[in-house]
C-alpha positions as CSV (number, residue, x, y, z in Angstrom):
1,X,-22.5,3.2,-15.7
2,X,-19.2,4.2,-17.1
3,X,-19.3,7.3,-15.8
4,X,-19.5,6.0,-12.3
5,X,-16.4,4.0,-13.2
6,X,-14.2,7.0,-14.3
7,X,-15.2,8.4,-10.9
8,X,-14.1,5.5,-8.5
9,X,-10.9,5.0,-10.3
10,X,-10.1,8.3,-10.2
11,X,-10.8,8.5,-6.1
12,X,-8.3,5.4,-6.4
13,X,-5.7,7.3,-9.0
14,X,-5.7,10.4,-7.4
15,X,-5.3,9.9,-3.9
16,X,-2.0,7.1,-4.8
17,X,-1.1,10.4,-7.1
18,X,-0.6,12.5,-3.7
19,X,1.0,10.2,-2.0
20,X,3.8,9.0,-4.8
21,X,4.8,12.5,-4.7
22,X,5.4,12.9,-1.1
23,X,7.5,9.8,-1.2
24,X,9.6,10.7,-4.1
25,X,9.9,14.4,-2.4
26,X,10.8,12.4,1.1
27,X,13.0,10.3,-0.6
28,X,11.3,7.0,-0.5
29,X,12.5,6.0,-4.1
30,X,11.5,2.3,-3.8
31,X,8.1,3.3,-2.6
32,X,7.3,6.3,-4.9
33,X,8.5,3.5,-7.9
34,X,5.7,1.0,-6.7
35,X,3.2,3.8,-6.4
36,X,4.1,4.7,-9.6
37,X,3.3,1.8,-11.4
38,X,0.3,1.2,-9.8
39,X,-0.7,4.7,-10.6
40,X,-0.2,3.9,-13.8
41,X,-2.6,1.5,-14.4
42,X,-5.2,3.1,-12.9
43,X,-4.7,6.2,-15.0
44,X,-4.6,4.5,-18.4
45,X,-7.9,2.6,-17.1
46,X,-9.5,5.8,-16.3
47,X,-8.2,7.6,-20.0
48,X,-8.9,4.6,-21.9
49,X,-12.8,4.5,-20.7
50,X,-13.1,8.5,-21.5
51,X,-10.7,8.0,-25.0
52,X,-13.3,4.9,-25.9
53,X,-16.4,7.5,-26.2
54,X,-15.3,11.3,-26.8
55,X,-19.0,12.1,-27.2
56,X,-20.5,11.2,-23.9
57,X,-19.8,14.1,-21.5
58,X,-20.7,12.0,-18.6
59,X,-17.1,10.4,-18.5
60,X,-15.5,13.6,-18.6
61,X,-17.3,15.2,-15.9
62,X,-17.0,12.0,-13.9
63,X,-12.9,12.4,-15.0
64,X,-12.6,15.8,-13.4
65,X,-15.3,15.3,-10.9
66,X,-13.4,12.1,-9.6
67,X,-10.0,14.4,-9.9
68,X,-11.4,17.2,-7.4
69,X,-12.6,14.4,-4.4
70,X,-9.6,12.3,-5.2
71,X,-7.5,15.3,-4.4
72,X,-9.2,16.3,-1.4
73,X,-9.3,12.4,-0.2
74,X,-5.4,12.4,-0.8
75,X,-5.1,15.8,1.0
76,X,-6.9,14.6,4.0
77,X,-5.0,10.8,3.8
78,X,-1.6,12.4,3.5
79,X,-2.0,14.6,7.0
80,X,-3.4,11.6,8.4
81,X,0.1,9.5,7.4
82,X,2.2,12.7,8.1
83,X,5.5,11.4,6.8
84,X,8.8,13.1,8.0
85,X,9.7,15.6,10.7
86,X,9.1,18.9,11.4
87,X,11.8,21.4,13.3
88,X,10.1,24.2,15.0
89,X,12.2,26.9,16.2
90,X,10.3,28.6,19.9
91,X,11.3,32.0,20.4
92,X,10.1,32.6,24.3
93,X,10.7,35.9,26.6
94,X,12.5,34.1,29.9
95,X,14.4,30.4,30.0
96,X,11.3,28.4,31.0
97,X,13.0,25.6,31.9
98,X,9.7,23.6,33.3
99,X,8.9,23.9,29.5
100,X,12.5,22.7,28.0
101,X,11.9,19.7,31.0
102,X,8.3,19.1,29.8
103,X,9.3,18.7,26.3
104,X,11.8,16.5,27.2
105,X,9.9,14.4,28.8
106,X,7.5,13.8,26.5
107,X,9.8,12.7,23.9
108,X,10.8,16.2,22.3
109,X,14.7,17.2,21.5
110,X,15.2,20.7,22.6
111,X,18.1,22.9,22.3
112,X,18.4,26.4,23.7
113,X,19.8,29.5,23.2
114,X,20.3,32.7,23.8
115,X,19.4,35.4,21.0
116,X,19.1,39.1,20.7
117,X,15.4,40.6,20.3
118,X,13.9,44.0,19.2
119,X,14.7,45.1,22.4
120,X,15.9,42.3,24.7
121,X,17.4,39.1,24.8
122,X,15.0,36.2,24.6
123,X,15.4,32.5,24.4
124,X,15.0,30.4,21.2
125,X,14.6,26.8,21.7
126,X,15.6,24.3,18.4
127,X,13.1,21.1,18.7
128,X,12.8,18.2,16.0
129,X,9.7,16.0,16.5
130,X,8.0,13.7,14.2
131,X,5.2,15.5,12.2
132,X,2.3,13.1,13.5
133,X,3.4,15.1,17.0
134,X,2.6,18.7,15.6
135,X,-0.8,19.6,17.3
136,X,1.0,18.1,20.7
137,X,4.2,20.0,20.7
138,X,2.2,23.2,20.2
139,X,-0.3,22.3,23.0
140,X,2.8,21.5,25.4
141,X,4.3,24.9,24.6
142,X,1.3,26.8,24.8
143,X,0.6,25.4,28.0
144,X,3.6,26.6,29.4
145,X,4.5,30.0,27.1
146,X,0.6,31.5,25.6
147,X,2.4,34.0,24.2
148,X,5.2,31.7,22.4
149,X,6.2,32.5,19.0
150,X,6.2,29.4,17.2
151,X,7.8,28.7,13.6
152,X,8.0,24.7,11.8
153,X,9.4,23.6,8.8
154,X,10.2,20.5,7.3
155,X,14.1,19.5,7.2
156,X,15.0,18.0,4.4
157,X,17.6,15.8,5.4
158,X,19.4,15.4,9.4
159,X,22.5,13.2,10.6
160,X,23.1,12.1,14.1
161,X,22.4,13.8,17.2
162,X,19.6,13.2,19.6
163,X,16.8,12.9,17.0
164,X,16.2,9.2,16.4
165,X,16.9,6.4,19.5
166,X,16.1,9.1,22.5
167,X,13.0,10.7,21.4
168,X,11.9,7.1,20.9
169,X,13.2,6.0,24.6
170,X,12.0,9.1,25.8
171,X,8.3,8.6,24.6
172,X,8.4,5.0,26.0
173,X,9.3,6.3,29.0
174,X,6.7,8.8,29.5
175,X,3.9,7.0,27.9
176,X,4.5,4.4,30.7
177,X,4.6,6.6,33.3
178,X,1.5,7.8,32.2
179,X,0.3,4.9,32.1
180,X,1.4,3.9,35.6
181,X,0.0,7.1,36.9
182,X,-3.3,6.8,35.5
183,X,-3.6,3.3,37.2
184,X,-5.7,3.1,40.7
């Protein structure tokens, strides 16, 4: 029975684990601090029922057992919450601009340039999108440019610009006419 314990509290530990350390690494301070202390508890629950009986291996399997899931639950909960932004940088042969005017419209910032390649000059577009909007930037690009080189990372930190009250405006905005469209 004990063993069953170790392994629920440790699906509970591990999972609040993951997600204390994105928000300390995203800067949530206040956030990562609650966590924290909640995280705590659980974990000297979990130790103090293996600690209480060092002979029965069942706790200590549950322990790690309970670890492994609780990882992969916390993997699985933390791409579901994706927390931050992402900048991906589009490098593209020709200025596409029914792409650059897609992505706009659908909420993306985009900023483009001119930049040397191997052998020609090609077009880079800069975009910033929330990271919940990953898998539909790349299925907007790749519906315009197949053969689109695309690179994201995670910015630490940004200031001003376009990035926060347009996309938002801009979203609206298309979601609606969507909306309107879709309506006989």
């Amino acid at each position: 029975m004990s063993a069953i314990l170790v392994f629920i509290v440790q699906l509970l530990y591990v999972p609040i684990l993951t997600i204390r350390t994105i928000m300390m690494v995203k800067g949530m301070k206040e956030r990562a601090a609650a966590m924290g202390m909640l995280e705590g508890i659980i974990y000297v629950v979990a130790l103090g029922i293996v600690f209480s009986d060092l002979s029965n291996y069942y706790n200590m399997i549950a322990y790690a057992l309970g670890f492994a899931v609780g990882l992969y639950i916390g993997a699985i909960i933390e791409e579901k919450l994706a927390i931050g932004y992402l900048t991906f940088e589009v490098n593209i042969p020709t200025r596409n601009q029914e792409l650059i005017d897609r992505l706009r419209e659908v909420g993306f910032s985009v900023s483009t340039s001119a930049v040397e390649g191997m052998s020609s000059t090609r077009y880079q577009l800069d975009c910033t999108a929330r990271r919940d909007r990953e898998k539909e930037f790349i299925r907007v690009v790749s519906e315009y440019e197949p053969a689109a080189f695309i690179v994201s990372f995670e910015p630490r930190s940004f200031k001003g610009g376009y990035i926060t009250k347009a996309m938002k405006r801009r979203r609206e905005k298309y979601l609606k006419k969507k909306k309107n469209s879709e309506q006989p």
